[in-house]
Every structure is written in structure tokens, then in C-alpha cells.
MARKOLNU-631624 format. One record per residue (C-alpha): y, z, x. Coordinates in nm, 3 decimals. Each point is the difference from the previous one (the first is absolute). Example, Ala and Ser with C-alpha at 12.3 -4.5 7.8 and 13.67 -1.06 7.14 Angstrom:
BEGIN
<r><Y>-0.450</Y><Z>0.780</Z><X>1.230</X></r>
<r><Y>0.344</Y><Z>-0.066</Z><X>0.137</X></r>
This chain:
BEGIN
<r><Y>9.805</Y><Z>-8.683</Z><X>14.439</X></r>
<r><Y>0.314</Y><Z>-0.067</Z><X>0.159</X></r>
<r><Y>0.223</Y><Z>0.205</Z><X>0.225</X></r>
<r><Y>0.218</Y><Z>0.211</Z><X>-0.238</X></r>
<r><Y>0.296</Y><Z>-0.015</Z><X>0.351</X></r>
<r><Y>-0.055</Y><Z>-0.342</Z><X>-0.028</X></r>
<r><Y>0.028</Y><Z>-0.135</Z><X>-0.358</X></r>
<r><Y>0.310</Y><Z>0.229</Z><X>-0.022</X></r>
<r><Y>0.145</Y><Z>-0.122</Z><X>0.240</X></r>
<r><Y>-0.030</Y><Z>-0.336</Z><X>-0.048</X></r>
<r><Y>0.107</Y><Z>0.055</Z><X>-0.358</X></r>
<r><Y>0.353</Y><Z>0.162</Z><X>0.143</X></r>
<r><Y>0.035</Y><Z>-0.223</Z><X>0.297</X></r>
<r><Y>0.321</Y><Z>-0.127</Z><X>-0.151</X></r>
<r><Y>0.184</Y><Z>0.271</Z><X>-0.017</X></r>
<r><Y>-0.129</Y><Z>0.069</Z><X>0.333</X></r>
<r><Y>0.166</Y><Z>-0.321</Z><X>0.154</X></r>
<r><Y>0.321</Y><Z>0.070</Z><X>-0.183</X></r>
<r><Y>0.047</Y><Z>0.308</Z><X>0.152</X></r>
<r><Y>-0.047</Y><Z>-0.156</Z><X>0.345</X></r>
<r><Y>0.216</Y><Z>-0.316</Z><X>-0.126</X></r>
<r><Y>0.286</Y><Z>0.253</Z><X>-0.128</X></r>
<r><Y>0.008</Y><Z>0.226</Z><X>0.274</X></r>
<r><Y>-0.214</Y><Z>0.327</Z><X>-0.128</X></r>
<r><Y>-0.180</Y><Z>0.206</Z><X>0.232</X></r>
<r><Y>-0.406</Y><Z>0.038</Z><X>-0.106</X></r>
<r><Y>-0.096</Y><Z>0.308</Z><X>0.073</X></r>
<r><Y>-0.358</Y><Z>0.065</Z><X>-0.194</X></r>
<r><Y>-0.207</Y><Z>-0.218</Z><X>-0.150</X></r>
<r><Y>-0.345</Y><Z>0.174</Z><X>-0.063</X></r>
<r><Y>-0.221</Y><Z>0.118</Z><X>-0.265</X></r>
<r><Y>0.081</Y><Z>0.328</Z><X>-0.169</X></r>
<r><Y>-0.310</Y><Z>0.046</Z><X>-0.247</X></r>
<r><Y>-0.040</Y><Z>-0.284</Z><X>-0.240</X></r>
<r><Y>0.408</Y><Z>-0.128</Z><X>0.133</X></r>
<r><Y>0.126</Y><Z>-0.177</Z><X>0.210</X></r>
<r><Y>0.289</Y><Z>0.217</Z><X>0.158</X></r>
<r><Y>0.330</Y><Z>-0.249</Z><X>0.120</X></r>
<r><Y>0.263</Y><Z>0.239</Z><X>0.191</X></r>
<r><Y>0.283</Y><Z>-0.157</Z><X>0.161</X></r>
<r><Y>0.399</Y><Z>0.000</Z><X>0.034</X></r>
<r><Y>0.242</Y><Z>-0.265</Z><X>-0.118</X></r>
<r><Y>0.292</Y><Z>-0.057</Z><X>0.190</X></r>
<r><Y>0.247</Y><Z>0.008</Z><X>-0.383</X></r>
<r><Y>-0.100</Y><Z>0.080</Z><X>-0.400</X></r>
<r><Y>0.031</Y><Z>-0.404</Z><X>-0.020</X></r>
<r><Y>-0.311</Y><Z>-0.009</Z><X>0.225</X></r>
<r><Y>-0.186</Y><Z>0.279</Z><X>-0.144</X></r>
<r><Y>0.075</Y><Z>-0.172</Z><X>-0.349</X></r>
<r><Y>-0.116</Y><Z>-0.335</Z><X>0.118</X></r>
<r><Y>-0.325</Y><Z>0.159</Z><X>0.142</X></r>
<r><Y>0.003</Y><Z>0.186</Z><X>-0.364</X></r>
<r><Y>-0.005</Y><Z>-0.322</Z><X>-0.211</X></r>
<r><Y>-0.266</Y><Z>-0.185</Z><X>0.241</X></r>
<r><Y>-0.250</Y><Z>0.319</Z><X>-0.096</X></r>
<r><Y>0.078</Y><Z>-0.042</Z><X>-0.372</X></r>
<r><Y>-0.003</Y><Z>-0.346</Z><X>0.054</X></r>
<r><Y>-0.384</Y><Z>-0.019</Z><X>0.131</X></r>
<r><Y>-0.098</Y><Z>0.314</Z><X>-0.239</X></r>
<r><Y>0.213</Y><Z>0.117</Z><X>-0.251</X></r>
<r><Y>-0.223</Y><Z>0.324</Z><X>-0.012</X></r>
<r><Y>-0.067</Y><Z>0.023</Z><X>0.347</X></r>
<r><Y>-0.252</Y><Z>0.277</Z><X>-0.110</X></r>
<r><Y>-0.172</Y><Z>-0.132</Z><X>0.325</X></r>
<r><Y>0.311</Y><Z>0.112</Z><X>0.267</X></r>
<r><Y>0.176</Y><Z>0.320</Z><X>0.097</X></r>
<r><Y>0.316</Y><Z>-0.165</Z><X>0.156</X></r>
<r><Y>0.254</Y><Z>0.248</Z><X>0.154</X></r>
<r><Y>0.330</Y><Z>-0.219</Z><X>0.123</X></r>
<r><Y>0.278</Y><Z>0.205</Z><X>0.093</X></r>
<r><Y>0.337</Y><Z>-0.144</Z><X>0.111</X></r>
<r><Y>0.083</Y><Z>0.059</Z><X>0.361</X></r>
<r><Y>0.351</Y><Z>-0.177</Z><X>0.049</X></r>
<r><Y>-0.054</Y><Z>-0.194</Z><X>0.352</X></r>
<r><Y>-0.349</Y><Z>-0.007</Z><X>-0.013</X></r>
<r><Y>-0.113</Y><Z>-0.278</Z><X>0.195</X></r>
<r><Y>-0.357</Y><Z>-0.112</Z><X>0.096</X></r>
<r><Y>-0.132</Y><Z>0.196</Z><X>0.330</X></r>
<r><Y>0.062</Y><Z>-0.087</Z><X>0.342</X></r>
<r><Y>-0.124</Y><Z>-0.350</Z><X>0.088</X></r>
<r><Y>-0.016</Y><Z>-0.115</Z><X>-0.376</X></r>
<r><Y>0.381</Y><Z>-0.176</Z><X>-0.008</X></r>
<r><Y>0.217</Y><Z>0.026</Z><X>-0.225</X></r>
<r><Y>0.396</Y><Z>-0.076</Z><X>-0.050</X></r>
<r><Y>0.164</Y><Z>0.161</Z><X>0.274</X></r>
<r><Y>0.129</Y><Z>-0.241</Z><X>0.245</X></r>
<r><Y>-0.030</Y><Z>-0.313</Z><X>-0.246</X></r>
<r><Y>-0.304</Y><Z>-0.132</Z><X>-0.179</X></r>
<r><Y>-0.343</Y><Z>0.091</Z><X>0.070</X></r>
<r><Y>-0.265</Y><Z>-0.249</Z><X>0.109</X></r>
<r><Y>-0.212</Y><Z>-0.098</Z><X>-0.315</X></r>
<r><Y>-0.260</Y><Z>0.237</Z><X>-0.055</X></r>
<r><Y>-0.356</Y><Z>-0.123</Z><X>-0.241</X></r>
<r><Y>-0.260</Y><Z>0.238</Z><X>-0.105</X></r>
<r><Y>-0.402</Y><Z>0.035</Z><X>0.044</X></r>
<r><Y>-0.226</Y><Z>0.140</Z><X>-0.213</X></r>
<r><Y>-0.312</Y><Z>0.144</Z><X>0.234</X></r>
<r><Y>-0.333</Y><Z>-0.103</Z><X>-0.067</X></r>
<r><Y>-0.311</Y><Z>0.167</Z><X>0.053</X></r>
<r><Y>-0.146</Y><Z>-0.104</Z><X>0.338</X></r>
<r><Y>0.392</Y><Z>-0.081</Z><X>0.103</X></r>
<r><Y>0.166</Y><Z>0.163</Z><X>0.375</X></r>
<r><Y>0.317</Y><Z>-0.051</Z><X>0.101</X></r>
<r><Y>-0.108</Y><Z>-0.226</Z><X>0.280</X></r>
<r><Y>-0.145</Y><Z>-0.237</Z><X>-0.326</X></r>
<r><Y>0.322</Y><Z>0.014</Z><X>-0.117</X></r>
<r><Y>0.228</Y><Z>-0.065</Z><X>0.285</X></r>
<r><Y>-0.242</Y><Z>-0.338</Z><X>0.097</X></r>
<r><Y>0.022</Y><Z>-0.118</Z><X>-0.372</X></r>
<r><Y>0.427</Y><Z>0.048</Z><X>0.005</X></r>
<r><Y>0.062</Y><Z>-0.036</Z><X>0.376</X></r>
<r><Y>-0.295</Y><Z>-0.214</Z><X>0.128</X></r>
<r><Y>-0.071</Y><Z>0.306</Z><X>0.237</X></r>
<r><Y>-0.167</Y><Z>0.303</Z><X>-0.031</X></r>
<r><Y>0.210</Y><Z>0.150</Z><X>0.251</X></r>
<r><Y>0.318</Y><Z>0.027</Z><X>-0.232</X></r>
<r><Y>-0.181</Y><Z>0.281</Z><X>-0.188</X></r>
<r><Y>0.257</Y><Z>0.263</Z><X>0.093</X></r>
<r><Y>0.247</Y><Z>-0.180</Z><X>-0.187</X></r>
<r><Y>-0.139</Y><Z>0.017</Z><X>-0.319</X></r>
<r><Y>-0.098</Y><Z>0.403</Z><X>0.088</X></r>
<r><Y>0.341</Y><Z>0.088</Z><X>0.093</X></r>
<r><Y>0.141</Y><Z>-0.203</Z><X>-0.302</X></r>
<r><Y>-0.263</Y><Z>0.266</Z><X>-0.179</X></r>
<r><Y>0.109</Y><Z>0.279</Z><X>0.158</X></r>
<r><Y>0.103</Y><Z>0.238</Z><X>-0.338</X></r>
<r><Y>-0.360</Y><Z>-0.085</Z><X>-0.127</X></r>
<r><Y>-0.272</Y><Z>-0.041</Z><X>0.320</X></r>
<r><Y>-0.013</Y><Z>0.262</Z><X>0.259</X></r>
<r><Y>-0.282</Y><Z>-0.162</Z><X>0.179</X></r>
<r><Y>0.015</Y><Z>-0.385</Z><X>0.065</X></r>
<r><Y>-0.419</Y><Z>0.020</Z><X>-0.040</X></r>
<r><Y>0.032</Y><Z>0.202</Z><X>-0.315</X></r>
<r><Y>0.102</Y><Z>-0.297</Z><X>-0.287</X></r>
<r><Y>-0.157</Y><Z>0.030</Z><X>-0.309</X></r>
<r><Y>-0.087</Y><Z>-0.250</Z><X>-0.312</X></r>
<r><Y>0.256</Y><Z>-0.041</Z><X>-0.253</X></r>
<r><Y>0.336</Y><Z>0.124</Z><X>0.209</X></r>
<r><Y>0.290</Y><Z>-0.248</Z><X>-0.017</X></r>
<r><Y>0.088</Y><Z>-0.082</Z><X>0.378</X></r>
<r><Y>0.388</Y><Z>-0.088</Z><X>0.119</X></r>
<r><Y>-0.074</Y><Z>-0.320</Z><X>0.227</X></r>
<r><Y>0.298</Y><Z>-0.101</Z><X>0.223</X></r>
<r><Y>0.111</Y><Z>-0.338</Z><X>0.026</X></r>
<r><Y>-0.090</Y><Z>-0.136</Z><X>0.321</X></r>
């Protein structure tokens, strides 16, 4: 039987990666029972909307998600993550971890080097407290190089 984390999240990974493309802050993404519990902050209601209407958009019920999105105005992605201030940001893609996956996999299949792991961790900093401590199904920031 499949991971319950896993299929969830890969169902939601979209609205996942909009919230990192429009500037929310992830705070939670975990089970909560039979849920999948998505907590974060959006920088304006236009954001919060957006992330609103991607939910609906992939389940119209989402009987599956408990999504708490409150507005925080200047909410920008933690420290290390980009973001607008001083100009544009340097484009960001996303990584969904699979089982048997480190960070060190990661790094040598974007970088060509394992070494470059702490890039991706401190990309991941609102979600990984642990660079050894990734799990299946979370949606990874990867800096571009």
C-alpha cells in the first residue's frame, strides 16, 4: 500500500510549487489523521486566492486537505530562499523526494556534485531541520546553480 505522506503529496504538489513560485512561506506540510495539513503565509489576498483556486483546481472537494493560508503582508520565503528584494531572484525548480533519495543524490543529479547539498538544505530551511532527515514525497526548493 502506498505511503498516505506520499500520494498526498504528490497529488498537491502544485499548489505546493505555486506557493514557492508566488512568494508564500510553507510552513507545515504533514499528515493530520487521514489529511494532509498545508499551513503557510501569503505575502497578499491575491496570493492566498491564487493558492485557493490551484486547491479547487486539483480537488474541488479537497475532502483529502486541511489547508490553513493566512495573509501575512511582506511575507517572503525564509532566509536563503530569495525572493524580490534587491531585484529578481535566481530561478528556483522544485523536487519531489523519492524513497531511497539524500540530499547528496540530489545535489549530484542538479549540480554534478554531491558537495552542493547545503544548497538545496538551506533553500529547505522552513521545511528540513536536519539535512540527513528528507523524507519521500516532500517538494524540495532547488537553487539554480
Amino acid at each position: 500500500m502506498a505511503d498516505p505522506l506520499a500520494t498526498l503529496r504528490h497529488k498537491y504538489d502544485p499548489v505546493v510549487r505555486l506557493m514557492h513560485e508566488r512568494g508564500a512561506r510553507v510552513q507545515t506540510i504533514e499528515m493530520q489523521g487521514d489529511k494532509l495539513l498545508l499551513r503557510a503565509e501569503a505575502p497578499s489576498e491575491d496570493v492566498k486566492n491564487a493558492i485557493w483556486n490551484e486547491i479547487k483546481r486539483i480537488d474541488s472537494g479537497y475532502r483529502d486537505l486541511a489547508a490553513d493560508i493566512k495573509v501575512v503582508p511582506g511575507a517572503a520565503p525564509a532566509a536563503g530562499q530569495g525572493g524580490p528584494a534587491g531585484g529578481a531572484s535566481a530561478p528556483t525548480s522544485t523536487y519531489t523526494v523519492k524513497k531511497g533519495d539524500t540530499l547528496s543524490k540530489i545535489s549530484q543529479q542538479f549540480y554534478g556534485s554531491a558537495n552542493e547539498y547545503k544548497r538545496i538544505f538551506e533553500a529547505n530551511r522552513d521545511q528540513l531541520s536536519d539535512p540527513d532527515k528528507i523524507q519521500a514525497g516532500q517538494v524540495l526548493r532547488i537553487p539554480a546553480k
